[in-house]
N, C-alpha and C positions, 0 to 999 in steps of 0.2 A: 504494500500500500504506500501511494506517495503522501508526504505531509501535502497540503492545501493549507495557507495563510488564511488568518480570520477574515482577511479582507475578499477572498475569491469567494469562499466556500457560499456566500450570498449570490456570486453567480455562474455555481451549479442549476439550479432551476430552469433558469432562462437560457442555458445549452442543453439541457434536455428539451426542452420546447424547441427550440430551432432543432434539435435532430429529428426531432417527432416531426414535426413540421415540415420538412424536407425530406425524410428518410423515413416515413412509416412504415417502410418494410423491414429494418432493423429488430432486431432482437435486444433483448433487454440485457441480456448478458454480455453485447457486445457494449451496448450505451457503459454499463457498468465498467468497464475495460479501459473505456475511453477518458471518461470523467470521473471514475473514479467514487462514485454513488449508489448508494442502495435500490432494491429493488422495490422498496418501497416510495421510495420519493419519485421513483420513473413512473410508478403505477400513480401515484395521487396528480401529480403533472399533467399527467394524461386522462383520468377523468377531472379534470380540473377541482380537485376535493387540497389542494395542496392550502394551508394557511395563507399564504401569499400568492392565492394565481389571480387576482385580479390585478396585480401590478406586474406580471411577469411577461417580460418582451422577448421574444423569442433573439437570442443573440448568439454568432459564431463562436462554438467554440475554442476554435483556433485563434482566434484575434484576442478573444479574453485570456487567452494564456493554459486554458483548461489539460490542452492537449495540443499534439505536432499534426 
């Protein structure tokens, strides 16, 4: 597992939404792989039940640093 800074791990969320968003056909175990995230927060993301999905922008996760 890699560390993630206090400052990223808020946007975890909003690169699972841009994967979903563009890669529906992705598996959850891959998104996990990628960023680093439970299978739970991929599943509440995706039925929008996440604490925070009415603020969540779907964002690259390569650009935020998430992953190469």
């Amino acid at each position: 597992a890699r560390y993630t800074p206090v400052a990223r791990r808020g946007d975890k969320p909003d690169a699972i939404a841009w994967l979903i968003k563009f890669f529906p056909a992705m598996p959850d175990a891959q998104i996990i792989r990628l960023i680093g995230t439970t299978k739970s927060t991929i599943q509440a993301v995706r039925d929008k039940t996440h604490w925070n999905s009415s603020n969540l922008k779907p964002r690259d996760p390569v650009l935020l640093g998430l992953c190469t």
